[in-house]
Structures are given as structure tokens and as C-alpha cells.
C-alpha distance (Angstrom), angle and dihedral (degrees) to the residues before:
residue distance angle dihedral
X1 . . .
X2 3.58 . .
X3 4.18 144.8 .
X4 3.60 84.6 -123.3
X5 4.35 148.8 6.7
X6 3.77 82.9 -119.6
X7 3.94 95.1 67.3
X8 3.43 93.8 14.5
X9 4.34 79.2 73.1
X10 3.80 99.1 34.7
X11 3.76 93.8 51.7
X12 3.51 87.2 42.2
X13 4.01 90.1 55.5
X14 3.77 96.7 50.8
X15 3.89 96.6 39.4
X16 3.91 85.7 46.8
X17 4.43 80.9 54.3
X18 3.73 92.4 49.6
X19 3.78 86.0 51.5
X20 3.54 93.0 51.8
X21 3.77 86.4 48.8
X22 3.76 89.7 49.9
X23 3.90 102.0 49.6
X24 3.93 86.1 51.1
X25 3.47 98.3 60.1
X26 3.56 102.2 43.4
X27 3.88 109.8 126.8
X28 3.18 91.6 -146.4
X29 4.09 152.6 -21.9
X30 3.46 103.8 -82.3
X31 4.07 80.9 61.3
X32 4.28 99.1 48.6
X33 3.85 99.5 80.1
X34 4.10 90.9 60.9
X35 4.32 83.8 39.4
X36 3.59 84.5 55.8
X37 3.67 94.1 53.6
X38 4.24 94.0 88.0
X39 3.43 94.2 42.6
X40 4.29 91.6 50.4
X41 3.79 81.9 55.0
X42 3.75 101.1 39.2
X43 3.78 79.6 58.9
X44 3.82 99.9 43.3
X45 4.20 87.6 56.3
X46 3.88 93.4 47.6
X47 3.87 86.1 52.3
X48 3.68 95.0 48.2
X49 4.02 86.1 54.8
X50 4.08 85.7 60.5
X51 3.80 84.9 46.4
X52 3.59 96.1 56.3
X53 3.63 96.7 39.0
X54 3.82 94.7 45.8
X55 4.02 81.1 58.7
X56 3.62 98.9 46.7
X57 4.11 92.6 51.0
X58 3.31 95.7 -119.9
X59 4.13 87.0 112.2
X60 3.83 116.9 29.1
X61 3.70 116.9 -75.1
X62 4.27 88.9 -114.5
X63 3.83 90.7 56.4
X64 3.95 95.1 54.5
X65 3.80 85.3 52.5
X66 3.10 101.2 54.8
X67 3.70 88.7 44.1
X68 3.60 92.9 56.8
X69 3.60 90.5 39.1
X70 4.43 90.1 62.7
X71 4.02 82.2 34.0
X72 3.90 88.2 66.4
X73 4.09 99.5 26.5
X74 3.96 80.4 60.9
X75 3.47 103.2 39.5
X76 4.03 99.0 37.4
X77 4.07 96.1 38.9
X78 3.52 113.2 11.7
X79 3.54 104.8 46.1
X80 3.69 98.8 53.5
X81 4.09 94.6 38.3
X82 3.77 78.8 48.2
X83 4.03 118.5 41.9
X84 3.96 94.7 48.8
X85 3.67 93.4 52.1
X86 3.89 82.3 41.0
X87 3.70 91.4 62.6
X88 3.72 102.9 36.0
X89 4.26 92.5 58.0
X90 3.88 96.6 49.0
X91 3.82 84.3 58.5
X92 3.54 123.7 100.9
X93 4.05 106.1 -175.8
X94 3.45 98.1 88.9
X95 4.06 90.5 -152.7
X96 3.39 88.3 58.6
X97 3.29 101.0 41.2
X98 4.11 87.0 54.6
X99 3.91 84.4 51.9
X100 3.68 90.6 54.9
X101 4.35 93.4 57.3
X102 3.53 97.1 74.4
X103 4.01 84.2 67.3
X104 3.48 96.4 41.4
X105 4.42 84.2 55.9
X106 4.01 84.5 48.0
X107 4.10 94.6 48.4
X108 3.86 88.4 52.3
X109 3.63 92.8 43.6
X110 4.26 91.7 48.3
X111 4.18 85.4 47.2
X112 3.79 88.3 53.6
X113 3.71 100.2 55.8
X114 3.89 94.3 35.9
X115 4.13 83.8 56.1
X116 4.07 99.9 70.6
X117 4.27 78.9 66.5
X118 3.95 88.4 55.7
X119 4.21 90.9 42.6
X120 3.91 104.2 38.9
X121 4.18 85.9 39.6
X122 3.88 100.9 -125.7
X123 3.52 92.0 129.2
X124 3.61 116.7 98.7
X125 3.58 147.0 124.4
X126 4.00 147.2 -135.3
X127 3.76 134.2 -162.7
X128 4.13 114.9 -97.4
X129 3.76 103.9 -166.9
X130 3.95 98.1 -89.1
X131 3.88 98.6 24.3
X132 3.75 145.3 4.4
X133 3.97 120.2 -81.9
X134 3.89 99.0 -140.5
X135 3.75 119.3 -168.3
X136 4.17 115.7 -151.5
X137 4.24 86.4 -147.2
X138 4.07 96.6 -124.3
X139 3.82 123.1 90.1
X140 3.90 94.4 -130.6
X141 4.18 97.1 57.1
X142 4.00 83.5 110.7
X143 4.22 94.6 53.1
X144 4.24 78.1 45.0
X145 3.63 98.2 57.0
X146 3.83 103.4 75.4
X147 3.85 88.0 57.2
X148 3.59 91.7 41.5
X149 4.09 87.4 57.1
X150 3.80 95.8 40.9
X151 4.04 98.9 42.3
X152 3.94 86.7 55.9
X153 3.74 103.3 28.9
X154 4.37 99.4 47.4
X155 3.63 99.2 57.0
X156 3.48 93.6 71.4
X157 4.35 92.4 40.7
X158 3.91 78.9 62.5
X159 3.91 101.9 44.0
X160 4.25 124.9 111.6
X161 3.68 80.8 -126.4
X162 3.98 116.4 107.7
X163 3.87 92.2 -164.3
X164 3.75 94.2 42.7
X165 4.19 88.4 52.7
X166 3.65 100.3 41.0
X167 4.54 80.0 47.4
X168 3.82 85.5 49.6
X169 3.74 89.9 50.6
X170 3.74 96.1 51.8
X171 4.10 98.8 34.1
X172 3.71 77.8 69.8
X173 3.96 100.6 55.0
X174 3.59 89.0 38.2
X175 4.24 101.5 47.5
X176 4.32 78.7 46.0
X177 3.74 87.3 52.7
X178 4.26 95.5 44.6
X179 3.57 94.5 37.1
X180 3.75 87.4 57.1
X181 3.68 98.3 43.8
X182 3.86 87.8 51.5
X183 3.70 99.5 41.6
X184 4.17 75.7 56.3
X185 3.47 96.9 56.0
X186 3.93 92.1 -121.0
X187 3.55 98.2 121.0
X188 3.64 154.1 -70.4
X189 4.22 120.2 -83.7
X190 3.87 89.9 156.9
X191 4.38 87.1 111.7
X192 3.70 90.6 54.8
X193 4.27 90.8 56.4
X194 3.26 95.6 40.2
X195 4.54 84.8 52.0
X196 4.04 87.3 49.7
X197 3.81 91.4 35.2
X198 3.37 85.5 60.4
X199 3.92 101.7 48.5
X200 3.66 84.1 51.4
X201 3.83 93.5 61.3
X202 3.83 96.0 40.5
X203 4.06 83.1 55.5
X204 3.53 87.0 52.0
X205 3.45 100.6 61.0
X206 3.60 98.4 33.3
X207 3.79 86.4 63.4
X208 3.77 93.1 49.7
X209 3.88 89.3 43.9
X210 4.19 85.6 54.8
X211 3.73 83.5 45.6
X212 4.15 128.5 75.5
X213 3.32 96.3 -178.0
X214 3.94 96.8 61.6
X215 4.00 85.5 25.0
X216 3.64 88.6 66.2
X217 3.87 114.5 101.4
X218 3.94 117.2 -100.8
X219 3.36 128.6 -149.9
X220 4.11 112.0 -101.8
């Protein structure tokens, strides 16, 4: 989510690159769903841009529905099925990596009651000023959010990695920070996290490409 389809599409090109980037070095499987993780939001931005230009007419009406239509099945389902599951199979400590399940359970469970939104087609969105107002299309999103924030954001609180915990730590002053600012109707910075997000993740498995000892495949 972006302040505009402009940067909404050139964020979405270069954190689409560092995804590319990402999936190439991964030293193995176990390590390509968290490599994936740029290029998933390098994807969601460039969709957003159809969104908002679907709703400006400057694309047909139909196109920036569908748009926001993929927009929300991505954001609403995918990404917290996704990013726990993500998290848990780039880690090697198998203790932790058991401590990390229970949140991969509560992502699917969050995806599966944001879905009837995506199915019975109340979800939706319309352009505020300096972002898009989307609506997840079932009266309980708000009692949903807390478990959307803590499936996606605690796996990486628990991981071996020092650069994934000190992330986790900061992802959750910083999705405080543009939640309020959005919830205000200031503006939307989501783009620019999801761009450093993404740098972060690339690091990640860059190191543990440079690294045999987290390299090495872990049991499931």
C-alpha cells in the first residue's frame, strides 16, 4: 500500500529485483519460501498500481477490480498462510523452529476467516486522498487484526537469526507507527517497508547461502 500508483509500481519493480536476487541465491529449498518473500511483495505493489489506476479511469473500471481483488486475496490470505511458514522453514534450530508452528496454525487459521470477504465479494477498496481505503468484506476484520500482526510478526522474534530478531523488533514499532498514520488519514508508507523488508530478507539468505552450517538441510 502506497501514497500513490506511481510508487506504488516503481517500488514494486525494484522489490520484485531484490526478489529475483533473493530466490537465486537460496542455498537451498528449505530457504526459497522466505527468498520469495520480496518478490510476493514486489508483486503486491505493482498490483496496487492497477488498483489505483483502475479507480482513477485511467484503466477500465473491470481491470482495477480485479486488481484490488488479487491486492486483497494476497494481502488478506496469502500473506499470513504464507510469511509464518516463510519463517519457520529458513530456520535451522529445530527447537525453535517447533516454537515457531503454533504461528504458522494461527496464520492459516487468520487466512481462513479473512477468505469469506474474498468469496462472498465484500471486500473492496476506494481511493482516500493519499492512499486507498480497502475493506476485508467481513464485519470481524478488526477482532482479526491482532492475530494477523502476531502470526506474521513472532516468527521472526523467535528465530536463531540476529538480523531477523532485531527486524522483528522494529517491524513492530514501525507497523504501530504506519498503522497509526493511516488509520489518521495522513498517508500511506506501507511501499517503503515492504522495499526495506525486502532487503532484510535478501540479507538473510545471502548470509545463510555464505554459511554451511545454516545452509545445511534441516529436518521439516
Amino acid at each position: 500500500m502506497c501514497f500513490s500508483p506511481e510508487a506504488d509500481l516503481v517500488t514494486g519493480i525494484v522489490v520484485s529485483g531484490v526478489g529475483i536476487d533473493a530466490l537465486r541465491r537460496a542455498p537451498d529449498r528449505r530457504f526459497l519460501p522466505l527468498a520469495a518473500l520480496p518478490l510476493l511483495l514486489g508483486l503486491h505493489q505493482v498490483i496496487e498500481a492497477f488498483g489505483w489506476w483502475g479507480m482513477r479511469g485511467d484503466l477500465p473500471r473491470q481491470v482495477g477490480d480485479v486488481a484490488i481483488w488479487l491486492y486483497l486475496a494476497i494481502a488478506l490470505v496469502v500473506v499470513p498462510a504464507v510469511v509464518p511458514a516463510a519463517f519457520r522453514a529458513g530456520e535451522s534450530d529445530p527447537g525453535r523452529r517447533g516454537r515457531m508452528f503454533p504461528f504458522v496454525l494461527l496464520g492459516a487459521v487468520v487466512a481462513a476467516a479473512l477468505l469469506p470477504g474474498l468469496l462472498n465479494s465484500g471486500a473492496g477498496g476506494e481511493v482516500a486522498c493519499r492512499y486507498i481505503a480497502y475493506d476485508s468484506g467481513v464485519d470481524y476484520g478488526g477482532y482479526v487484526l491482532p492475530f494477523y500482526v502476531t502470526a506474521t510478526c513472532m516468527p521472526m522474534l523467535l528465530s536463531s537469526s540476529r538480523r531477523l530478531v532485531l527486524f522483528g523488533l522494529a517491524n513492530l514499532i514501525v507497523v504501530a507507527l504506519l498503522g497509526w498514520l493511516l488509520a489518521r488519514g495522513v498517508i500511506s508508507l506501507w511501499c517503503v517497508w515492504a522495499a526495506v523488508s525486502s532487503v532484510v530478507f535478501d540479507l538473510e539468505v545471502r548470509a545463510a547461502a555464505r554459511s554451511p552450517s545454516r545452509s545445511a538441510t534441516a529436518p521439516v
